[in-house]
BAKE-226956 format. One record per residue (C-alpha): z, y, x; residue number from 1. Coordinates in pm, 1 decimal, always signed. Last residue first. Layout:
N
> z:y:x:i
> Z:Y:X:NUM .
...
END
This chain:
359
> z:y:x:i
> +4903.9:+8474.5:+14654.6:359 .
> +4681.0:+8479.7:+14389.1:358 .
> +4870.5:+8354.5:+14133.2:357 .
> +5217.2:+8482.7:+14297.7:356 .
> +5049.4:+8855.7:+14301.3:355 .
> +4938.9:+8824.6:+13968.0:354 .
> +5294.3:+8754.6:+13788.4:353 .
> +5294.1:+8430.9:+13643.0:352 .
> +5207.0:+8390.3:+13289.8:351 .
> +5492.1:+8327.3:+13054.7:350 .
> +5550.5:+7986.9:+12912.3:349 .
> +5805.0:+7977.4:+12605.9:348 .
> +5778.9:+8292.0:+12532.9:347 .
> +5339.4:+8269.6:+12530.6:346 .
> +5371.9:+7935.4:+12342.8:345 .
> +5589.8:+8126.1:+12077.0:344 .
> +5332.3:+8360.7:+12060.3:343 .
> +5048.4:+8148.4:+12031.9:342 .
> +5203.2:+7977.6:+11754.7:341 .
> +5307.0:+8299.0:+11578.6:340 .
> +4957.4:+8397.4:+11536.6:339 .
> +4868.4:+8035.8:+11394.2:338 .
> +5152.3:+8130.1:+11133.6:337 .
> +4980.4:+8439.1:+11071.4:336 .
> +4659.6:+8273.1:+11054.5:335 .
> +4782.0:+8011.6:+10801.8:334 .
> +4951.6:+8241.0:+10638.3:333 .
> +4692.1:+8525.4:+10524.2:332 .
> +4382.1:+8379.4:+10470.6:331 .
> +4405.1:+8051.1:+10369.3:330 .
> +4768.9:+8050.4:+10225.8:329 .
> +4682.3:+8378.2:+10041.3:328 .
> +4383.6:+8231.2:+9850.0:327 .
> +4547.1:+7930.7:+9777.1:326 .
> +4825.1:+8184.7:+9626.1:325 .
> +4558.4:+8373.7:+9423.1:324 .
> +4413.0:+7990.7:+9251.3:323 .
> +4733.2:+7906.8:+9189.1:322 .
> +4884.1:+8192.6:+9049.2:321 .
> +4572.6:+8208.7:+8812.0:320 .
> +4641.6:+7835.2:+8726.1:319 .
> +5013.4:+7943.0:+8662.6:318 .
> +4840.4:+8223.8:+8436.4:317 .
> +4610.1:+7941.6:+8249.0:316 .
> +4929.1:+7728.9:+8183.0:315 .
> +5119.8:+7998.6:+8060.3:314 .
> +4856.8:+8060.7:+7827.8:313 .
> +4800.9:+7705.4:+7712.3:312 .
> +5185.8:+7670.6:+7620.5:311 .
> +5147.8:+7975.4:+7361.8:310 .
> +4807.5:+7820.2:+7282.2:309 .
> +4993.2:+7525.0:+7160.2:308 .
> +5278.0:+7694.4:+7014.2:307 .
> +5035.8:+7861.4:+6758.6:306 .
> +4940.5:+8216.8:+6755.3:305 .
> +5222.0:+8424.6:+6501.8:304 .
> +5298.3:+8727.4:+6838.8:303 .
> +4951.4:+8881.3:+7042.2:302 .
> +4961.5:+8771.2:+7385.7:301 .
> +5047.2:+9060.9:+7630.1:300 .
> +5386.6:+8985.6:+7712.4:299 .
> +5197.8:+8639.2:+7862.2:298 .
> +5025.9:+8842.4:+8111.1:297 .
> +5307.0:+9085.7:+8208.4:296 .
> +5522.9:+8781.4:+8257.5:295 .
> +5214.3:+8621.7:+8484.5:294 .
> +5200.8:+8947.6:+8750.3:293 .
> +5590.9:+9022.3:+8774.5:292 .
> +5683.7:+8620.4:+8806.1:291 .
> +5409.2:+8427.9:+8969.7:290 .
> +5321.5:+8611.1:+9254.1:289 .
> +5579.6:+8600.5:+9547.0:288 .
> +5706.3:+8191.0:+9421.3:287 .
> +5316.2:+8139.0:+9410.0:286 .
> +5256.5:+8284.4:+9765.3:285 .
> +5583.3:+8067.2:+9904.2:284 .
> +5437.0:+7780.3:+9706.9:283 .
> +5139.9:+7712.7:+9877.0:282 .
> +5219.6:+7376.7:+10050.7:281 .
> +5435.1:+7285.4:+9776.9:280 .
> +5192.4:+7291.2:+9570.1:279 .
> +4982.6:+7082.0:+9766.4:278 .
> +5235.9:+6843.1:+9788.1:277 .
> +5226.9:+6809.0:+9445.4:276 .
> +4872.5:+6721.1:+9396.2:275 .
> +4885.8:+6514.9:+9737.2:274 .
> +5167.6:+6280.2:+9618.8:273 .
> +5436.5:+6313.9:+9882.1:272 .
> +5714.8:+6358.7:+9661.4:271 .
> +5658.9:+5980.4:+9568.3:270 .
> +5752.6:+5904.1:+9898.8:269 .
> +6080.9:+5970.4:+9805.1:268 .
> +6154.7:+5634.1:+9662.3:267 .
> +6071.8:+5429.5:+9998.5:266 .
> +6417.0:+5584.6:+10108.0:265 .
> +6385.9:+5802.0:+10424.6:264 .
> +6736.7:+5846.3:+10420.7:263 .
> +6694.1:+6268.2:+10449.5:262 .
> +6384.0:+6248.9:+10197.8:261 .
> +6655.0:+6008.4:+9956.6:260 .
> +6920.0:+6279.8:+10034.7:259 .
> +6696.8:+6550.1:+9913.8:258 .
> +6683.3:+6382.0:+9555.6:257 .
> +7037.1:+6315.8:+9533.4:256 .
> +7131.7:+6657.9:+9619.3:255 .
> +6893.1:+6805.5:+9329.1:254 .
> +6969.7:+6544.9:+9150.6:253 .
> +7356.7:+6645.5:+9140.1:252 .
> +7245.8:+7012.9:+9097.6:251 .
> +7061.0:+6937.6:+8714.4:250 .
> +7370.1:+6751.3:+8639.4:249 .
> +7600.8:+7003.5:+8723.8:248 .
> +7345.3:+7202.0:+8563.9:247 .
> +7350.4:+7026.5:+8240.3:246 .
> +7739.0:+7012.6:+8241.0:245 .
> +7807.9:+7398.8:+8272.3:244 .
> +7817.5:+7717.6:+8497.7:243 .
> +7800.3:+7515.6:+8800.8:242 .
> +8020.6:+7649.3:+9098.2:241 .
> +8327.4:+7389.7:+9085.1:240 .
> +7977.9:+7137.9:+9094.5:239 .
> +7839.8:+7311.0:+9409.9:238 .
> +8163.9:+7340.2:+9585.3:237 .
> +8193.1:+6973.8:+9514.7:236 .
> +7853.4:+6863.2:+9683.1:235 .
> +7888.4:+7107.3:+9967.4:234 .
> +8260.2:+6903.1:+9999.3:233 .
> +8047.7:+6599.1:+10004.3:232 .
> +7825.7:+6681.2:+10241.6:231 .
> +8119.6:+6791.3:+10485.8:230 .
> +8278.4:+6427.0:+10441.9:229 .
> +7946.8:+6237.1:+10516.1:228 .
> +7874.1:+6447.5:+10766.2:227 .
> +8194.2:+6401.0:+10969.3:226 .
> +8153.9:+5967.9:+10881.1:225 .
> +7836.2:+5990.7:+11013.2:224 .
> +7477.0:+5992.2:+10885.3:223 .
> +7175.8:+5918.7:+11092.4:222 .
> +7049.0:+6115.1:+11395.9:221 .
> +6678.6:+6260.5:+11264.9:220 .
> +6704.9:+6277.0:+10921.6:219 .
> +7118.7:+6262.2:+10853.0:218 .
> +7077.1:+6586.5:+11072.9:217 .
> +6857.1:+6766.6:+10844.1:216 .
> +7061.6:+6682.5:+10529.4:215 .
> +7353.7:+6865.4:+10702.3:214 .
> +7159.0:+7190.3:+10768.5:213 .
> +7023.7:+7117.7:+10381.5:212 .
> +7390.9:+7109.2:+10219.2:211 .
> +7508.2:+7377.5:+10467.9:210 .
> +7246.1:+7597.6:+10291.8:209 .
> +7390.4:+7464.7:+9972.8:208 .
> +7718.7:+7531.8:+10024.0:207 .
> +7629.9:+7892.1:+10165.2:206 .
> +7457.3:+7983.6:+9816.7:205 .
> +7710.8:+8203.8:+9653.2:204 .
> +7947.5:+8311.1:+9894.2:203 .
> +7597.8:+8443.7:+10155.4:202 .
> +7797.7:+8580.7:+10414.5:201 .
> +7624.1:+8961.1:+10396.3:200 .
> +7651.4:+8928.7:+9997.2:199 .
> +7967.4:+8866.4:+9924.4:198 .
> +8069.4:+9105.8:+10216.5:197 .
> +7822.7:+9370.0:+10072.4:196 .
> +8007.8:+9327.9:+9720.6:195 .
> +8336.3:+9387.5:+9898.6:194 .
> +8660.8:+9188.2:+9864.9:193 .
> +8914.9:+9323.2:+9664.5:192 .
> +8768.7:+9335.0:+9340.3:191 .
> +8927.2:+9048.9:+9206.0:190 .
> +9258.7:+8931.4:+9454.3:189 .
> +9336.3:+8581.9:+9398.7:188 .
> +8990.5:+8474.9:+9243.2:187 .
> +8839.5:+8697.3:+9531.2:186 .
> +9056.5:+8576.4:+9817.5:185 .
> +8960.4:+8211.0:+9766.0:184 .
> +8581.5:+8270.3:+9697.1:183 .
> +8587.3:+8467.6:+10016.9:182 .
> +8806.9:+8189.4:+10234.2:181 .
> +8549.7:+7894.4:+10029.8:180 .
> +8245.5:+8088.0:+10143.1:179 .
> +8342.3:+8120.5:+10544.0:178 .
> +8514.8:+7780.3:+10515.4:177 .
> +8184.2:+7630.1:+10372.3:176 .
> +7954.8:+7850.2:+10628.4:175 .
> +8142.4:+7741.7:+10905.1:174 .
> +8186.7:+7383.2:+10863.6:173 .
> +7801.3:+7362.6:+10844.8:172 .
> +7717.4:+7546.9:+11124.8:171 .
> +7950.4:+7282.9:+11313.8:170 .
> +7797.8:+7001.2:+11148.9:169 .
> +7470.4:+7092.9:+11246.8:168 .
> +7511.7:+7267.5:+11557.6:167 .
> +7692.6:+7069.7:+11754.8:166 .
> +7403.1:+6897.1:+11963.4:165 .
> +7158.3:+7215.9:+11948.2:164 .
> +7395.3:+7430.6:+12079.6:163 .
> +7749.1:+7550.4:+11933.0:162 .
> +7760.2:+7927.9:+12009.2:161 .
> +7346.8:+8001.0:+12016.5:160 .
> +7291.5:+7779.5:+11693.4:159 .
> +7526.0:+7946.9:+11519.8:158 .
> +7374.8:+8284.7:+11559.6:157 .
> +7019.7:+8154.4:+11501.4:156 .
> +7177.0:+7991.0:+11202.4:155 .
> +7332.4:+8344.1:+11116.4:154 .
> +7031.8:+8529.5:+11140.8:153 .
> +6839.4:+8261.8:+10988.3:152 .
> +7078.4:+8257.4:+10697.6:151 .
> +7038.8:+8586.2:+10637.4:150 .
> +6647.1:+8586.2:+10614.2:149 .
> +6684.2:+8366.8:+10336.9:148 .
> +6977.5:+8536.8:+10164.3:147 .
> +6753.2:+8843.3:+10189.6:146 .
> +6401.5:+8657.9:+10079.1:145 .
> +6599.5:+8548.9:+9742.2:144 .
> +6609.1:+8880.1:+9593.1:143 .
> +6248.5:+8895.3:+9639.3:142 .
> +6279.3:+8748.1:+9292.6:141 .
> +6281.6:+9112.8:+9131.4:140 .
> +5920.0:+9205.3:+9178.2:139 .
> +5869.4:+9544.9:+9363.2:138 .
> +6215.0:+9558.1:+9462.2:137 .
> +6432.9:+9862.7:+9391.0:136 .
> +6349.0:+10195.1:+9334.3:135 .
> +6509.3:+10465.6:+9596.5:134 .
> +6758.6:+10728.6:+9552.9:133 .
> +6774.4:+10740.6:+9969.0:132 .
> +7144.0:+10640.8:+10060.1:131 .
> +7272.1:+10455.8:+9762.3:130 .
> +6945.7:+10304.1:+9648.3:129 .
> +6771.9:+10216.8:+9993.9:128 .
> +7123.0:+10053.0:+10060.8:127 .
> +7150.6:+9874.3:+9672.6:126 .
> +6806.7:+9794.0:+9687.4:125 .
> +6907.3:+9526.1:+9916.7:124 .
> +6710.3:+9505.9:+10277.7:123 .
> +6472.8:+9220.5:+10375.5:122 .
> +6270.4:+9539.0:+10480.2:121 .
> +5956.9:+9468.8:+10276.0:120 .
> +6046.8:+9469.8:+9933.9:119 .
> +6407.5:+9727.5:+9965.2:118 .
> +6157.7:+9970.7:+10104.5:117 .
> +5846.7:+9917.0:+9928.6:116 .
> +6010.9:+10004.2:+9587.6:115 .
> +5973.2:+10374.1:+9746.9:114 .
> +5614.8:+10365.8:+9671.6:113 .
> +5728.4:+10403.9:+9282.7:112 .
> +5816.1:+10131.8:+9032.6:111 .
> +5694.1:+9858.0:+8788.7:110 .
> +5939.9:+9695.7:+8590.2:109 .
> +5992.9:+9827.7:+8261.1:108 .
> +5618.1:+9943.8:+8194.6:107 .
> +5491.3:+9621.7:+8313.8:106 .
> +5678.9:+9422.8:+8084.8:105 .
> +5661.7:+9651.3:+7750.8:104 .
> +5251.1:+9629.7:+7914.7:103 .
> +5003.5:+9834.0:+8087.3:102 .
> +4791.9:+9668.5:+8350.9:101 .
> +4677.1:+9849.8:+8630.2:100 .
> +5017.3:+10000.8:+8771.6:99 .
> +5189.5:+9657.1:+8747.8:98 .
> +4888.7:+9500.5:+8932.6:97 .
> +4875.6:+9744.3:+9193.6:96 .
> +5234.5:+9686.7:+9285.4:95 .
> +5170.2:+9295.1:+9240.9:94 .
> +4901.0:+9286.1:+9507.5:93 .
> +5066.5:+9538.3:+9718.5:92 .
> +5399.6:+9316.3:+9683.8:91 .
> +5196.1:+8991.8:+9750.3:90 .
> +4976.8:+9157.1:+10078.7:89 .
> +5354.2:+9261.9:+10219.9:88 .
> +5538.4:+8945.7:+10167.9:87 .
> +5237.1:+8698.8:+10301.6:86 .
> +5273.8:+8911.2:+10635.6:85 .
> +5644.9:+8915.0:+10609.8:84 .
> +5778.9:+8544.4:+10540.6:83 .
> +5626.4:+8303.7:+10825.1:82 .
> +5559.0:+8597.8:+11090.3:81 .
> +5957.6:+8670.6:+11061.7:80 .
> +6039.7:+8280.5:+11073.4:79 .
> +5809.2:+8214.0:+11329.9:78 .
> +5953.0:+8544.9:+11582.9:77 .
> +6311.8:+8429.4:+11468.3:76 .
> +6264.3:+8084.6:+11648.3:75 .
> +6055.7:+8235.6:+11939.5:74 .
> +6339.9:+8435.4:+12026.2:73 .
> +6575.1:+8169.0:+11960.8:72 .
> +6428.1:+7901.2:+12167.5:71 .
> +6120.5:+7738.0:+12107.4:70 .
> +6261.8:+7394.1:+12171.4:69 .
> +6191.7:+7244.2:+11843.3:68 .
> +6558.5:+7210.4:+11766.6:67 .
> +6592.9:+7566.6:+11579.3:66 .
> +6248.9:+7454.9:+11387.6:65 .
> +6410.0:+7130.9:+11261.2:64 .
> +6777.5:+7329.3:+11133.7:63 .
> +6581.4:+7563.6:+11007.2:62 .
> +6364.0:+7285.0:+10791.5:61 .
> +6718.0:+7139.7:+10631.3:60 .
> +6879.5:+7467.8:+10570.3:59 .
> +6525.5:+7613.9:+10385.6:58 .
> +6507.3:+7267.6:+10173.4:57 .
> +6857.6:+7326.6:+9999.6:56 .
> +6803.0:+7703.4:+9990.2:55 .
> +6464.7:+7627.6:+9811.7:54 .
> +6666.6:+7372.2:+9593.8:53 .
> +6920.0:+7627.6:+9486.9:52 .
> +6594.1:+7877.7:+9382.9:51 .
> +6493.0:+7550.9:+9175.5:50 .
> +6823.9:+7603.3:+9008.9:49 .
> +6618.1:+7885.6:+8766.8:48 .
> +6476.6:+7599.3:+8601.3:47 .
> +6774.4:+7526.9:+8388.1:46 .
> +6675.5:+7682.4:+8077.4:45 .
> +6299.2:+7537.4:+8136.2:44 .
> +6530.2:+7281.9:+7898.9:43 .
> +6449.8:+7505.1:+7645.1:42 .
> +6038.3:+7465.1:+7655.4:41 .
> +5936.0:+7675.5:+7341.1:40 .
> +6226.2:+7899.2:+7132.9:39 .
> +6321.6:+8138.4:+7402.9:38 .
> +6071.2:+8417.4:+7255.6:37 .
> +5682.4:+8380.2:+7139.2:36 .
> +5581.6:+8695.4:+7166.9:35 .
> +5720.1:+8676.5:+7524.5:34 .
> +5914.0:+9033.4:+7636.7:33 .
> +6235.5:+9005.2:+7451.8:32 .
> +6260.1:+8655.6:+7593.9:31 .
> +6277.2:+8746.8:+7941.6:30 .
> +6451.1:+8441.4:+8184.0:29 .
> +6311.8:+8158.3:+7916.6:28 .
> +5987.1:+8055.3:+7896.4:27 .
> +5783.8:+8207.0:+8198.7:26 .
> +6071.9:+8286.0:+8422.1:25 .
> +6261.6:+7935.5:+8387.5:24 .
> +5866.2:+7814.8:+8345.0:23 .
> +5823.9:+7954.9:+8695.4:22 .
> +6145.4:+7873.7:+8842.8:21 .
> +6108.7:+7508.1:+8801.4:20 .
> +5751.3:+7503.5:+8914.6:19 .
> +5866.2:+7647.4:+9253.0:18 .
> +6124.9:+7381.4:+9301.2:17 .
> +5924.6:+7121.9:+9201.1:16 .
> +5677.7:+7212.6:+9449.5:15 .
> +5921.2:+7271.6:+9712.1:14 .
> +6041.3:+6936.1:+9703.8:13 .
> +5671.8:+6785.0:+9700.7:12 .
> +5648.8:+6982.8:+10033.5:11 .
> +5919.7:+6829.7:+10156.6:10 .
> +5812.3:+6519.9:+10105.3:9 .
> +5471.1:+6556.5:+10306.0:8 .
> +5694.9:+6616.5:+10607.7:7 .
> +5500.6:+6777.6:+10854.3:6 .
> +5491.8:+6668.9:+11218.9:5 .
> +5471.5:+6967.2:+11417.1:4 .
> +5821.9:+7069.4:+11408.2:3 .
> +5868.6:+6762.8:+11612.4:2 .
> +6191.2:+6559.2:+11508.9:1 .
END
């Protein structure tokens, strides 16, 4: 596959998965803060396993831009211009934001300069915590932009011992034995295994990294009978993980619903639907905004107003999202991500020294 051809599916994937975590985080995730509580939109209970469909989708476009053919420098040049640049204008966006407005929601969540640290370093609070006494992330879903830019590290790592023709199903096997040996030790032994362990081999999302690494290959080579068997024990490891029936059921779409893209059924065209896909397209600015900045709105409706403007405010600060994340996709990503481009082209073909031009 070229990275350059852009599947319009996958964009409709991250849509959904975006809009799931926003009404998870708009209707249910801080209930003491709406004036309307947990009572509208229940089923938005489940939205917060849109963050296991990014992982889902960020194994399966990895796994493209490792065999691109920009090497691993240039790999984990794209990646880093792809998250930081948006990452940094978001957090001062929302830092000011949560020092502007005053709210119960602002007041508990906003921090100090320090909360730059842990925000823009890809670090956990717990390091800049322990060793510095610093605050912790600016806006508390940049959680998931560590086990991101883990699993490029270790992709990147992978990717360098197996090469591009092993790498998928090797990877793969890795990261499930890797989680299922921790998972193992800690339900023999609790406590025994490190929190930083946990967290530096990613036990409680490899599966579904491995799930979208896998995915990837069925795109472009076909499924096999080794894929087959590793996808389905990503499958169970995700269903022994699920808290209860609805989001077993919530994660079995998920996996059905990526392996339609990774078929190329006619079915998941519908992802591509330009509305959605344009979500999608913008949705790494939305996931950065949405959470601190709209909860702070919505904390500040007055409580008794009916359900219907209730529904019609959350609506209006998604569209305020919106609006701010085109905003950052046009001037902010798309030139960073032209940036890298050049780059990559640059590591990929050096200029020859002047004396050899010129003789």
């Amino acid at each position: 596959m070229a990275e350059t051809r852009r599947m319009t599916e996958l964009d409709g994937l991250r849509a959904i998965a975006v809009l799931s975590v926003v009404l998870f985080h708009y209707f249910q995730r801080f209930p003491e803060f709406y004036p309307y509580g947990d009572s509208l939109l229940p089923l938005a209970g489940y939205g917060n396993l849109g963050v296991h469909l990014f992982f889902v989708i960020s194994g399966f476009v990895i796994t493209v831009s490792l065999r691109s053919g920009n090497g691993l420098r240039g790999f984990l040049l794209k990646r880093l211009l792809r998250l930081w640049p948006p990452l940094a204008v978001c957090a001062v966006i929302t830092f000011a934001a949560m020092h502007l407005i005053d709210s119960a929601y602002s007041g508990t969540v906003r921090t100090g300069f320090s909360g730059f640290a842990a925000s823009l370093s890809f670090v956990p609070p717990v390091f800049w915590r322990s060793y510095f006494g610093f605050d912790g992330y600016i806006d508390g879903v940049y959680w998931t932009l560590t086990c991101e830019v883990l699993f490029y590290l270790w992709a990147a790592v992978f990717f360098s011992i197996f090469g591009p023709c092993r790498f998928a199903e090797r990877a793969a096997l890795a990261l499930l034995a890797g989680q299922s040996v921790l998972l193992a030790a800690d339900f023999i032994f609790p406590d025994l295994v490190l929190l930083q362990l946990n967290m530096l081999l990613l036990v409680g999302y490899a599966h579904l990294f491995a799930a979208g690494v896998l995915f990837a290959r069925v795109y472009s080579h076909g499924a096999c009978a080794r894929t087959l068997a590793l996808l389905g024990a990503s499958f169970v490891m995700a269903l022994g993980m699920a808290q209860n029936a609805g989001e077993a059921a919530i994660l079995t779409l998920i996996y059905l619903i990526v392996a339609a893209c990774a078929w190329r059924l006619p079915a998941a065209r519908l992802l591509g639907w330009r509305p959605l896909s344009w979500i999608g397209l913008v949705s790494y600015s939305v996931y950065l905004l949405h959470n601190n900045i709209g909860i702070t709105l919505l904390s500040l409706l007055p409580p008794g107003l009916p359900d219907a403007a209730y529904y019609a405010g959350a609506a209006g600060a998604l569209g305020g999202v919106l609006l701010l994340a085109w905003g950052m996709f046009t001037w902010v990503e798309t030139p960073s991500q032209a940036f890298a481009r050049r780059l990559t082209v640059r590591l990929r073909h050096p200029r020859e020294p002047e004396k050899l031009r010129h003789g």
